[in-house]
MARVO-727884 format. One line per 10 residues: number of its first residue (from 0); their letters; for each residue x, y, z of C-alpha. Coordinates in pm, 1 decimal, decimal comma, always signed. Layout:
N
NUM	a	X:Y:Z | ...
//
This chain:
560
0	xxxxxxxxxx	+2293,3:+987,9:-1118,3 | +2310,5:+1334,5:-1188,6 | +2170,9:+1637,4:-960,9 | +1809,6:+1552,9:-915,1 | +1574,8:+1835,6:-848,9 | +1243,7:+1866,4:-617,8 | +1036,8:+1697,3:-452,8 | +1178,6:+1378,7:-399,0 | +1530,7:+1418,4:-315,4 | +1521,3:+1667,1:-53,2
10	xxxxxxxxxx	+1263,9:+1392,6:+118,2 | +1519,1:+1175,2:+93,2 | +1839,9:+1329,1:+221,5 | +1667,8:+1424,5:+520,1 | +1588,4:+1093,7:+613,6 | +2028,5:+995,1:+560,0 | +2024,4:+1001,0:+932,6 | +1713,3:+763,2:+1025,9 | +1827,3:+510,0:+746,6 | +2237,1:+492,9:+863,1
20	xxxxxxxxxx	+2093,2:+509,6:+1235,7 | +1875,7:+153,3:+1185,2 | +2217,6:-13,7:+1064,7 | +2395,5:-249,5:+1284,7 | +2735,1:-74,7:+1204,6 | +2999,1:-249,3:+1402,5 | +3188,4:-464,7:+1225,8 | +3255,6:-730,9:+1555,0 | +2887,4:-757,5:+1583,5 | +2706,5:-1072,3:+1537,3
30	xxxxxxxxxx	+2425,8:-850,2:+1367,9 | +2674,3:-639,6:+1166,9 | +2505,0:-494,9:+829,8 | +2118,4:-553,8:+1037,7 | +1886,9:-239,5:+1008,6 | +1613,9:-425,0:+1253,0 | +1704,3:-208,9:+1500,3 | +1435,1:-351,7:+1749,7 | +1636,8:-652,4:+1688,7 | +1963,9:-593,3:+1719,3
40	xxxxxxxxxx	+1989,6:-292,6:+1925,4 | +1681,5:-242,3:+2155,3 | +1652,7:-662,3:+2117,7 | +1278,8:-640,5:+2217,2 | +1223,8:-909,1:+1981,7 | +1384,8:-1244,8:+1899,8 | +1442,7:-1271,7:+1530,0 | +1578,0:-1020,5:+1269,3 | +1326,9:-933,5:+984,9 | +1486,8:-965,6:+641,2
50	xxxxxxxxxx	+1271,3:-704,7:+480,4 | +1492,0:-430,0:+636,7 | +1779,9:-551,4:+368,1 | +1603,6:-341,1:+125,4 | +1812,0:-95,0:+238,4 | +2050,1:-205,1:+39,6 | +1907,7:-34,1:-277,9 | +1850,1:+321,6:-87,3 | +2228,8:+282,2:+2,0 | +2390,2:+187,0:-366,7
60	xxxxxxxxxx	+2153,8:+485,5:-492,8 | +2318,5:+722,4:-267,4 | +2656,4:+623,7:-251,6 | +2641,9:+729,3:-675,5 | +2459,9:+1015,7:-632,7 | +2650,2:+1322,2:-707,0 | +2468,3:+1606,7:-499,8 | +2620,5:+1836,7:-257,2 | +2417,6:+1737,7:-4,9 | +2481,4:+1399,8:-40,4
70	xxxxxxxxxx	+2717,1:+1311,0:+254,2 | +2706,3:+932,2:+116,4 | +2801,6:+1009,3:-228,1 | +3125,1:+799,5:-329,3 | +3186,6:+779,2:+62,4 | +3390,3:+436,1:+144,4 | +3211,0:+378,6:+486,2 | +2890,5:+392,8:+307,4 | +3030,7:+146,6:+90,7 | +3153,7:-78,1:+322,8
80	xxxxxxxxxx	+2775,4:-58,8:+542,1 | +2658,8:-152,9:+156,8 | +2847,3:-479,4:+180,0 | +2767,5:-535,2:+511,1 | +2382,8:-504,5:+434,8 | +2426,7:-763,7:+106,2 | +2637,2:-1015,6:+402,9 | +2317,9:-965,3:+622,9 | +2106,2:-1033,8:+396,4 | +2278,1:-1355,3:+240,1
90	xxxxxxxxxx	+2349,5:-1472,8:+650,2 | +1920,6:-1461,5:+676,7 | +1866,0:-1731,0:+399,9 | +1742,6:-2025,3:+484,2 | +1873,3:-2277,1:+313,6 | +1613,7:-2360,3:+43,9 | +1636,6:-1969,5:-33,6 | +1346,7:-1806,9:+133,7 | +1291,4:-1547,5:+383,3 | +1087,0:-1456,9:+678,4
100	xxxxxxxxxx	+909,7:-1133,3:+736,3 | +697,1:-1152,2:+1018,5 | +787,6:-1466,7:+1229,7 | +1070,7:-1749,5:+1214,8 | +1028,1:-2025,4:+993,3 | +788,4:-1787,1:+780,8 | +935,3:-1852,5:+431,9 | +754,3:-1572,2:+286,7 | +689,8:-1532,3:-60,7 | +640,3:-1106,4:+20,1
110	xxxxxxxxxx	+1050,4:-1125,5:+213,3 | +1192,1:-1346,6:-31,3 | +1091,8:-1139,7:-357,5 | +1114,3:-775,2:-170,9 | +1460,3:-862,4:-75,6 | +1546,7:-1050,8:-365,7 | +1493,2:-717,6:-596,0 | +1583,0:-468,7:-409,0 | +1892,7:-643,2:-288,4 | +1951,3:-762,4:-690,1
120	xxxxxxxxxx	+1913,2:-439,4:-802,2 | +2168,7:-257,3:-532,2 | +2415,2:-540,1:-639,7 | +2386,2:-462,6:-1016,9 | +2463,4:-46,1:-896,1 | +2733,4:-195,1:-728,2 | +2906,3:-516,5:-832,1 | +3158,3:-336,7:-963,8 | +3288,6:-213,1:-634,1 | +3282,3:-568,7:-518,9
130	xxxxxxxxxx	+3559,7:-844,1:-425,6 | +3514,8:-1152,3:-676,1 | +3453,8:-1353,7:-336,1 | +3172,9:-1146,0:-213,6 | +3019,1:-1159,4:-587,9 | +3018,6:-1528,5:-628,4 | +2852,2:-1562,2:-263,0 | +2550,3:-1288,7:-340,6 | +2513,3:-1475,2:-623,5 | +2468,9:-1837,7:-532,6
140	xxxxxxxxxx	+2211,2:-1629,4:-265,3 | +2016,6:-1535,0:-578,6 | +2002,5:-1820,8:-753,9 | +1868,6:-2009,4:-419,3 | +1625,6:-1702,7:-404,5 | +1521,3:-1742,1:-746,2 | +1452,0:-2116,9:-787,9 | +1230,5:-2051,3:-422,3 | +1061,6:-1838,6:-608,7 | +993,9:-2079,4:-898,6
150	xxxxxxxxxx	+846,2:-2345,0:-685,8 | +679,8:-2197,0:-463,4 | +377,3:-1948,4:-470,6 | +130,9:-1709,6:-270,5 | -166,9:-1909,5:-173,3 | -349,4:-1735,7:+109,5 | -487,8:-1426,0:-69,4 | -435,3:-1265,9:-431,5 | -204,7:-951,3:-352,6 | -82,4:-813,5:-676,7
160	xxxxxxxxxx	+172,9:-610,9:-532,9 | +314,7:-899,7:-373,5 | +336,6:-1097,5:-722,0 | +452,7:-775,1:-898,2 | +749,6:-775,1:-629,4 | +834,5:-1171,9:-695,6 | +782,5:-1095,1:-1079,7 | +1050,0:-815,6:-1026,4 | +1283,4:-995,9:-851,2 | +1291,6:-1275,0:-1103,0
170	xxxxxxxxxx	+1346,3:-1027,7:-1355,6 | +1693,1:-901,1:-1187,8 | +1789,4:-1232,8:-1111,9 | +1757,9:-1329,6:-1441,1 | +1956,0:-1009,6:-1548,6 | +2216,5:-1083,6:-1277,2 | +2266,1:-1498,0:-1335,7 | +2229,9:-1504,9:-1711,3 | +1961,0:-1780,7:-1666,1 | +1610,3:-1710,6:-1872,3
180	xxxxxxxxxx	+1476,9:-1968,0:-1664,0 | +1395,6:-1689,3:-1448,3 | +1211,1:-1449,4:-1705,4 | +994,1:-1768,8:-1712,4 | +902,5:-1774,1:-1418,7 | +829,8:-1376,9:-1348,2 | +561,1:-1418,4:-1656,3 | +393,6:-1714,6:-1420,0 | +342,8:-1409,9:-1170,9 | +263,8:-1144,8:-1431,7
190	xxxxxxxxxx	+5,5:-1416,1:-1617,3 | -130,3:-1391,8:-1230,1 | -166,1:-1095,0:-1204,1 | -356,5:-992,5:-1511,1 | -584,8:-1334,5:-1472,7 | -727,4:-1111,4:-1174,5 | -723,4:-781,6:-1302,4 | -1043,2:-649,7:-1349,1 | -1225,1:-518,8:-1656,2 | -1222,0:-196,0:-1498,0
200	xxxxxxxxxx	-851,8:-180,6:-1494,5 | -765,7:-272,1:-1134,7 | -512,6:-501,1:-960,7 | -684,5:-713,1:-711,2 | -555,2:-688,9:-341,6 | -717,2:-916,2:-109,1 | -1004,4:-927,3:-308,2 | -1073,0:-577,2:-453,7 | -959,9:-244,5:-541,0 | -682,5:-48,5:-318,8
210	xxxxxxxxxx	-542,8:+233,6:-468,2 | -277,1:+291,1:-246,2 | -128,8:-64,2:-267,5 | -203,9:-8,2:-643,3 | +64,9:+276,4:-667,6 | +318,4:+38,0:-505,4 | +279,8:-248,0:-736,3 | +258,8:+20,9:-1048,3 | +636,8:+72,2:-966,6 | +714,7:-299,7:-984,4
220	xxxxxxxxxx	+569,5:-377,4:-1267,1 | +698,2:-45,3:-1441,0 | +1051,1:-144,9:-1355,7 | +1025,9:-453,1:-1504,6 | +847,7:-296,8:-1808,2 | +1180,0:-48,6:-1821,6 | +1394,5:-332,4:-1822,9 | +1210,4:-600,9:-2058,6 | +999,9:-359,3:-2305,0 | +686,8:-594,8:-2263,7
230	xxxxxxxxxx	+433,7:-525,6:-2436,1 | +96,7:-653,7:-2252,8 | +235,9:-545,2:-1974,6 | +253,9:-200,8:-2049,4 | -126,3:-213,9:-2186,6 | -191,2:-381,9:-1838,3 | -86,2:-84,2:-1671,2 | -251,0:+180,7:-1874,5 | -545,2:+13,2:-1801,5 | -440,6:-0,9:-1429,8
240	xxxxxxxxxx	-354,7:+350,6:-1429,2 | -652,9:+500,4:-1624,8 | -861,8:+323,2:-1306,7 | -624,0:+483,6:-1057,7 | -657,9:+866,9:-1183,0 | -1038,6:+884,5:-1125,5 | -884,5:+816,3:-733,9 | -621,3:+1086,4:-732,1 | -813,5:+1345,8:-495,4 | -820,0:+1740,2:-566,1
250	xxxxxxxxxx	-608,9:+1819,3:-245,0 | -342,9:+1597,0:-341,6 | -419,5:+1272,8:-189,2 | -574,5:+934,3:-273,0 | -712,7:+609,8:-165,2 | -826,4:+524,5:+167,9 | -1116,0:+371,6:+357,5 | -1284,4:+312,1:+28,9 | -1056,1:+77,8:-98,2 | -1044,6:-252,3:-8,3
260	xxxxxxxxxx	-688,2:-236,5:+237,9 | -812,6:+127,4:+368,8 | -450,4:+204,7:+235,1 | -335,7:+640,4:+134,1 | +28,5:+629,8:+39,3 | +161,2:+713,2:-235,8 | +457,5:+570,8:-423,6 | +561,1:+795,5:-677,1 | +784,7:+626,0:-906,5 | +598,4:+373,4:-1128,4
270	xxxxxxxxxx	+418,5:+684,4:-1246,9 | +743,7:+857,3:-1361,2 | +904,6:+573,5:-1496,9 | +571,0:+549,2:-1730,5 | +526,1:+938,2:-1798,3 | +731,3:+925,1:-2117,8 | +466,1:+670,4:-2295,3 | +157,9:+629,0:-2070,1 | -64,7:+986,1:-2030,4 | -259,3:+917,9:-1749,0
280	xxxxxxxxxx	+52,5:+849,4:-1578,3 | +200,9:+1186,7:-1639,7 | -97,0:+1355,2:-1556,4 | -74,2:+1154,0:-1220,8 | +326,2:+1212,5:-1198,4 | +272,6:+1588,8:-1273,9 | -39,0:+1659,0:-1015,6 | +152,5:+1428,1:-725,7 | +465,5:+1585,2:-733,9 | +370,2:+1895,3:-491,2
290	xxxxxxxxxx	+132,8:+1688,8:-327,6 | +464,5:+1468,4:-199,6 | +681,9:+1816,9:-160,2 | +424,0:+1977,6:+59,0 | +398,1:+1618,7:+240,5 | -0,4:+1620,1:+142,3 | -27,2:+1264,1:+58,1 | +75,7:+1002,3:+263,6 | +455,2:+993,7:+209,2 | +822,8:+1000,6:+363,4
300	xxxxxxxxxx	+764,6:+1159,4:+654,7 | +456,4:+910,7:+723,3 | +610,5:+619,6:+723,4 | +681,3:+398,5:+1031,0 | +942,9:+124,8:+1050,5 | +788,7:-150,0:+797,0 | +696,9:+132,2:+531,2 | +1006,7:+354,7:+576,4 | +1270,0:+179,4:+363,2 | +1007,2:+76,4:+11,2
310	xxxxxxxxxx	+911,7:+427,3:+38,1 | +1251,9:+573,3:+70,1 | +1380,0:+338,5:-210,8 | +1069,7:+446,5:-438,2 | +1133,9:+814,4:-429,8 | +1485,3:+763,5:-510,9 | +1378,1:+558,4:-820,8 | +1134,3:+825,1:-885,1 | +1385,3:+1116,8:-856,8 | +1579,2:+917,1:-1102,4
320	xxxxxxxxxx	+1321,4:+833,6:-1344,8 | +1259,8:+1198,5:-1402,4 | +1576,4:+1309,2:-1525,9 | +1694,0:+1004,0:-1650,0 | +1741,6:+964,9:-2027,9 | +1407,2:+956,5:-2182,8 | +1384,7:+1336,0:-1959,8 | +1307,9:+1526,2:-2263,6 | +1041,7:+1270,5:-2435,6 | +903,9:+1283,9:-2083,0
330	xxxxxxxxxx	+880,8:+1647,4:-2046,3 | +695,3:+1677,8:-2388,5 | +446,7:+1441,9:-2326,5 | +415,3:+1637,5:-1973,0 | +281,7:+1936,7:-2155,0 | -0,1:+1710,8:-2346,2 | -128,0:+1558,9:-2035,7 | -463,2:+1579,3:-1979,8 | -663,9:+1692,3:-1651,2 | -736,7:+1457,3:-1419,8
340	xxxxxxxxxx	-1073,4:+1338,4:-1294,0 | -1037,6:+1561,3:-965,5 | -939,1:+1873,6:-1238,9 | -1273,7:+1819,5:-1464,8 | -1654,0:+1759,5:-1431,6 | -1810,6:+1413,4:-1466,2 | -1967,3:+1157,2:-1299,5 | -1780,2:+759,8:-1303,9 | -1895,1:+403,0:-1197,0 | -1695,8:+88,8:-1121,1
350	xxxxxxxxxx	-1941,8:-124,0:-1037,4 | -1673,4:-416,0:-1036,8 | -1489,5:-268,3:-768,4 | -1775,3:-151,9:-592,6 | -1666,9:+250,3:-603,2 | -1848,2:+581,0:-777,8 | -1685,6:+891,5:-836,0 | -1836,8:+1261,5:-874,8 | -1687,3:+1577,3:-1009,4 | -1957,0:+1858,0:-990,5
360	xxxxxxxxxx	-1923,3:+2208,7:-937,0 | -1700,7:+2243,4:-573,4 | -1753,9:+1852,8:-529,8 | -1515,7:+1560,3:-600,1 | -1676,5:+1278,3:-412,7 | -1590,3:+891,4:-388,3 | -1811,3:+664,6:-230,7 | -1713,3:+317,3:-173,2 | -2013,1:+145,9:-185,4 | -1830,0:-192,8:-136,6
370	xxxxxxxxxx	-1685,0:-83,1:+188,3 | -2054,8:-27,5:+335,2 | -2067,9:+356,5:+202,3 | -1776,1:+567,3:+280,5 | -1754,2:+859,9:+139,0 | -1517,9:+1120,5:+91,6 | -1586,1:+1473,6:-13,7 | -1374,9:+1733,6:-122,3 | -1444,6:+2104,0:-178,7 | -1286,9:+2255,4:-490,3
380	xxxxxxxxxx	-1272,4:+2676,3:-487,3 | -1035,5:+2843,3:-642,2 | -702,8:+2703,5:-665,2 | -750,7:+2515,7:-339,9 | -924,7:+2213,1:-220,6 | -935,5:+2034,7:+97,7 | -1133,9:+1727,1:+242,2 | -1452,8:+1875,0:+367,4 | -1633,1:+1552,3:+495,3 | -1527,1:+1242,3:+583,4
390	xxxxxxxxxx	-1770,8:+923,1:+690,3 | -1636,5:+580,2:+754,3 | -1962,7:+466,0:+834,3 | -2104,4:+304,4:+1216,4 | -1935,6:+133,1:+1486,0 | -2140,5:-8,3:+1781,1 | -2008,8:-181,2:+2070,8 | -2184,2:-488,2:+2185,1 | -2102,8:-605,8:+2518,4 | -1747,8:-703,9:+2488,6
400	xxxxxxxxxx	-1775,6:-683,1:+2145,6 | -1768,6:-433,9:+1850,4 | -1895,5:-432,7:+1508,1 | -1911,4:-235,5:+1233,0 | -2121,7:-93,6:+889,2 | -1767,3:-102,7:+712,6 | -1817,0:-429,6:+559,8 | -1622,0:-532,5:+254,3 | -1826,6:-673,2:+13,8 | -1805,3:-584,9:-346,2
410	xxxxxxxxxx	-2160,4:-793,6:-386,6 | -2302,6:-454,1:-198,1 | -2552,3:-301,8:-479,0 | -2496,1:+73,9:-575,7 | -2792,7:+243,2:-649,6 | -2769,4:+554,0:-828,5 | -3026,0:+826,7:-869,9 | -2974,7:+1165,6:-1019,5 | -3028,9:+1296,7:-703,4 | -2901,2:+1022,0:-429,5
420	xxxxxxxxxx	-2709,6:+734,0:-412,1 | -2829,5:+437,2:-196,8 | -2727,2:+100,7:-66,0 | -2780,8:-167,0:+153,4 | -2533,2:-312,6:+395,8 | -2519,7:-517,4:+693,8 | -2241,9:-490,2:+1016,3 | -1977,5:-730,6:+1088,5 | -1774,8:-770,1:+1412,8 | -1444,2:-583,0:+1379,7
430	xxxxxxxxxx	-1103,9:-789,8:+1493,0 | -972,6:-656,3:+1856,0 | -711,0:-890,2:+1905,1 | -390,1:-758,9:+2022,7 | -69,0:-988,1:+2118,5 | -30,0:-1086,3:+2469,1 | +246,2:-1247,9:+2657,5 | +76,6:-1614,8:+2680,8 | -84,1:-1585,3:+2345,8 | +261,6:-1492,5:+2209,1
440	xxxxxxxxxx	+445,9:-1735,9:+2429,1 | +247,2:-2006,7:+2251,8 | +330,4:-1847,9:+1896,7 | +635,2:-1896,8:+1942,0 | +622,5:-2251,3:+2035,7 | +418,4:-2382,0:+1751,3 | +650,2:-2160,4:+1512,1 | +934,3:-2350,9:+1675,3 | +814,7:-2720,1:+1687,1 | +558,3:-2728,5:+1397,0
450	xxxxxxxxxx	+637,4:-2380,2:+1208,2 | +956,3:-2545,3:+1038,5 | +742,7:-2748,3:+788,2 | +661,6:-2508,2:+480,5 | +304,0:-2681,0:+432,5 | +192,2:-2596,0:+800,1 | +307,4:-2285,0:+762,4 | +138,5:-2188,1:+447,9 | -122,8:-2335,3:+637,1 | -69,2:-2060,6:+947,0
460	xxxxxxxxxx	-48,9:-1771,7:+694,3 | -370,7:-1883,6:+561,8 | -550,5:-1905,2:+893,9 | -366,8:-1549,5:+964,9 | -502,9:-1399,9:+680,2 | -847,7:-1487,4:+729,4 | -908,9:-1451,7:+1077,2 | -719,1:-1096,8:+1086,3 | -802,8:-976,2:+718,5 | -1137,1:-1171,3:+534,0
470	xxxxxxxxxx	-1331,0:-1301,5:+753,8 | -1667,0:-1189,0:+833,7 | -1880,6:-1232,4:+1100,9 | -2223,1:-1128,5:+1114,0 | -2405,3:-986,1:+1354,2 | -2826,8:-938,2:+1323,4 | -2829,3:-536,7:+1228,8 | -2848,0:-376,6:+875,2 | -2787,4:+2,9:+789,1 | -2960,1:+138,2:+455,9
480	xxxxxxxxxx	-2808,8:+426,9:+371,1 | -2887,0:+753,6:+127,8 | -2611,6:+1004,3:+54,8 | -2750,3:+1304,4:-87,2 | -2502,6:+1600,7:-212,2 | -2625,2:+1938,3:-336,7 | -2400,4:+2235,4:-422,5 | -2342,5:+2337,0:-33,9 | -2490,0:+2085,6:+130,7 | -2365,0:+1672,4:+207,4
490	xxxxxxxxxx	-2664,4:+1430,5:+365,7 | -2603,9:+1088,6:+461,4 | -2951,3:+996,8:+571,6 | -2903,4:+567,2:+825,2 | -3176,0:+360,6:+847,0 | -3029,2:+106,1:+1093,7 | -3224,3:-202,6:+1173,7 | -3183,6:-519,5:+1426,4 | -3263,8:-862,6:+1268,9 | -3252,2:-1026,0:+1597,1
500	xxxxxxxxxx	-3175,7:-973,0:+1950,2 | -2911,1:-727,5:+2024,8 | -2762,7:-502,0:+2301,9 | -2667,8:-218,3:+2206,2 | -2375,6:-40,7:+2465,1 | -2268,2:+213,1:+2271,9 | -2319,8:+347,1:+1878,0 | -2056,3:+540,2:+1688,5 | -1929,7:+719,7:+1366,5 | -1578,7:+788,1:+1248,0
510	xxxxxxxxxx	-1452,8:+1037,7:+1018,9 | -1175,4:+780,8:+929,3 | -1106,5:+401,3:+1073,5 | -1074,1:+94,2:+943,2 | -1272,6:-247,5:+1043,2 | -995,2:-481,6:+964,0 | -646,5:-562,3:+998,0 | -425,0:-356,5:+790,0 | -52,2:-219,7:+931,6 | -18,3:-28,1:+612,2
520	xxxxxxxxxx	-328,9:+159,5:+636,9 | -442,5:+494,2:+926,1 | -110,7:+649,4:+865,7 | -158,0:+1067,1:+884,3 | -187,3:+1286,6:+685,1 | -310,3:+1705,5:+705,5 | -676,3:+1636,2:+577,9 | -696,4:+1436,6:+945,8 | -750,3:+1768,6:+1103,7 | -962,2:+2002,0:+817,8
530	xxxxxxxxxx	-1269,4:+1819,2:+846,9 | -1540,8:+1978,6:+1085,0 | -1822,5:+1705,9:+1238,7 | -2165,1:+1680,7:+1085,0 | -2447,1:+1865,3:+1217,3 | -2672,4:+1502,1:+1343,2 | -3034,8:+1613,4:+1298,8 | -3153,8:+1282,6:+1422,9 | -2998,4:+1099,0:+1700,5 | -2969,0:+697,0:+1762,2
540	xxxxxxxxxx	-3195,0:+590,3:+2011,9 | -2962,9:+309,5:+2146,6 | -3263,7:+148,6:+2359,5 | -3515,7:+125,3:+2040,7 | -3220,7:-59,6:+1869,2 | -3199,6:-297,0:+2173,1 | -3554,8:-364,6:+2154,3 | -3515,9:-446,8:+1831,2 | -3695,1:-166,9:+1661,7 | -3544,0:+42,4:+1335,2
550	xxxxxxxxxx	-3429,5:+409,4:+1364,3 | -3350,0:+649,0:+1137,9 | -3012,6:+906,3:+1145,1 | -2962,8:+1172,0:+981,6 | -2559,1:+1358,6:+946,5 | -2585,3:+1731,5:+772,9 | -2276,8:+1884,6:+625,6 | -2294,9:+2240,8:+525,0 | -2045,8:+2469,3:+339,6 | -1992,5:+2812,4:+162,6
//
């Protein structure tokens, strides 16, 4: 790779030190090649996670990248850490060829096809500077990866990022063993993922629309687009992507509590990789790039340890992508991209996903109406823009419990007037539950003496997933809720109303917070500190609610 330019390398090199300081570096160790640090250096827990492997890619990318401020360009010890994260890797397989992420005797789909790409793809940048031994070892790992991945599936939710990463991996494997059986099976998970894509151009994650997951399976599914020329699915995603704009915010960022994994990041290279022959992408690419210099969007320097490495790997293939050999093709379709939704005037509904959109004037609003009526709303003037309001919605505490108006439910109705928009939506009690020794303690067991079977623990993963991500439970109050936005002036007018008895403690609104489990969402970004707290012209009267009567809220917002 030649000398890349701003704004993702400089992102990058600064983080050389984190990434080399998470390897396991000493060649006696028993953990040598390991970048779980908790694991193998603080040993606070008690099995290494293979998703840290993925290393592997950020390290073959640097070790050929000529830049002078490379220090890992062409180094040997950065090779020989390389080969020591691919021995890792290969020593964490079990022996049918899966992975675990999260606990032992996981075999997860999300480990075994993460790993399985990024470590295929660091081994094709790198084979060459290989021993035949060490070859015909990674190799066997890949097939044993691969053929995993063509029996088994993901069962406990429809994650398209997930499938776009086992689709991917599949792909390399089948570039790296000669064997189409594995192009095969990567269409399985590509005929997946467009059997629940939306009309409205969307890849489902747990259920619905997320934009920020979205940009991280866009670079999946452009890679393997890059390497396969596929026709459908580059119409898939320039349908995906001409969704995904109209979520692209004026200040830079995207996503959040609206979507249906409350997920902001941004991964930039799926949109760069696309620029040259997708124009919605380049107009995305284009708009993002300062955003991710001036660390606007959730990026880089975000990240904790279970985002770091996909992020770090993504803006490498992103710095690459734009100035790799289609550069000039890219550049001129650059300079026909069109504005964005955030850069224009118009008003959009997804009624699928359950989201509306409004450029007017100073305003760019989003309102998930399928996340109980969030909204968002950004001031445009001038050349700047910033996050002016921010509303999540209600949380109320109910003894020991709490609940909340942030329901997911795409069935939520919409309503739109020309001069308000309205919905109904009811509260659901938000999950609380954090690990504790005994409860952990018995983890552990079951993952020990029943965990090994891969039906029960499928059957875990399921019970996981819904008690920490989709299930709902009720609880006998309803908010209906009118947003009304004039040139200078924001309204969200609650109506909140108990259906049965209830004890009210405490009642609550957040500027941004999230109802369910979701690691990957509430990391920070600047807009956390802009917005200023509504002026609350009506208060909740916390004993009506408890005596079961309705009342009424109402949160001003007023600007220049």
């Amino acid at each position: 790779m030649n000398l890349v330019p701003p704004p993702y390398l400089a992102p990058v090199l600064d983080q050389i030190p984190r990434l080399i300081s998470r390897l396991d570096r000493e060649p006696f160790s028993k953990s040598y090649g390991s970048l779980d640090r908790t694991y193998w250096a603080w040993k606070f827990t008690d099995f290494p996670g293979a998703r840290f492997q993925e290393a592997a890619y950020s390290l073959a990318k640097l070790y050929r990248l000529r830049q002078p401020a490379n220090p890992l360009f062409e180094h040997p010890r950065a090779l020989s850490w390389a080969k020591a994260i691919f021995a890792n890797w290969a020593s964490l397989q079990y022996p049918d060829g899966s992975f675990d992420e999260a606990y032992p005797y996981e075999h997860s789909l999300a480990a075994t096809a993460f790993t399985g790409f990024y470590v295929g793809e660091a081994y094709c940048i790198l084979q060459d500077q290989l021993e035949a031994a060490e070859r015909v070892r990674l190799v066997d790992c890949f097939r044993k990866a691969g053929d995993w991945l063509r029996r088994n599936d993901e069962t406990h939710g429809v994650l398209s990022n997930h499938l776009a990463a086992a689709a991917a991996a599949l792909t390399v494997i089948a570039k790296i063993t000669g064997d189409e059986g594995y192009t095969t099976r990567a269409r399985h998970f590509l005929q997946r993922i467009y059997a629940h894509q939306s009309k409205e151009g969307w890849y489902e994650e747990y259920g619905g629309a997320d934009p920020g997951y979205q940009t991280h399976g866009t670079f999946y599914l452009a890679r393997i687009w890059q390497l396969t020329g596929d026709d459908q699915l580059l119409e898939s995603l320039k349908k995906s992507v001409a969704f995904l704009k109209h979520f692209i915010h004026p200040d830079g960022s995207l996503g959040g509590e609206y979507g249906s994994r409350n997920t902001a990041f941004y991964f930039p290279a799926g949109f760069e990789i696309l620029a040259p022959v997708c124009d919605d992408a380049a107009s995305i690419a284009q708009f993002m790039r300062a955003s991710v210099e001036r660390q606007i969007c959730v990026g880089l320097a975000a990240m904790d340890a279970y985002n770091l490495l996909p992020m770090l790997n993504n803006c490498l293939a992103a710095a690459e992508a734009l100035v790799g050999s289609d550069r000039d093709a890219a550049l001129t379709t650059r300079r026909k991209v069109s504005v964005l939704p955030c850069q224009t005037e118009g008003r959009w509904s997804f009624p699928d996903a359950g989201l509306f959109v409004l450029a007017e004037g100073p305003n760019f609003m989003v309102v998930g109406g399928s996340k109980g009526g969030v909204v968002k709303l950004f001031r445009r003037t001038g050349d700047a823009a910033r996050l002016a309001a921010s509303d999540c919605g209600w949380w109320v505490r109910l003894g020991k419990g709490v609940a909340s108006s942030q329901l997911f439910d795409r069935g939520i109705a919409l309503t739109l007037g020309s001069e308000e928009l309205s919905l109904e939506s009811g509260f659901v009690r938000v999950n609380q539950r954090l690990m504790t020794p005994w409860l952990f303690m018995a983890f552990r067991l079951f993952c020990l003496l029943l965990g090994r079977s891969q039906t029960i623990a499928y059957r875990v993963k399921a019970l996981l997933v819904k008690v920490l991500v989709s299930r709902k439970r009720p609880v006998p109050l309803r908010m209906r809720r009118r947003i009304m936005l004039s040139t200078g002036r924001l309204v969200i007018e609650d109506c909140l109303v108990p259906e049965g008895p209830l004890r009210v403690d405490e009642l609550g609104r957040g500027e941004n917070f999230a109802s369910i489990h979701m690691g990957s969402a509430r990391y920070y970004q600047p807009s956390d500190l802009l917005t200023a707290p509504p002026r609350m012209e009506r208060s909740p009267d916390l004993r009506a609610l408890s005596a079961g009567q309705p009342v009424t809220t109402r949160l001003v917002w007023e600007f220049e």
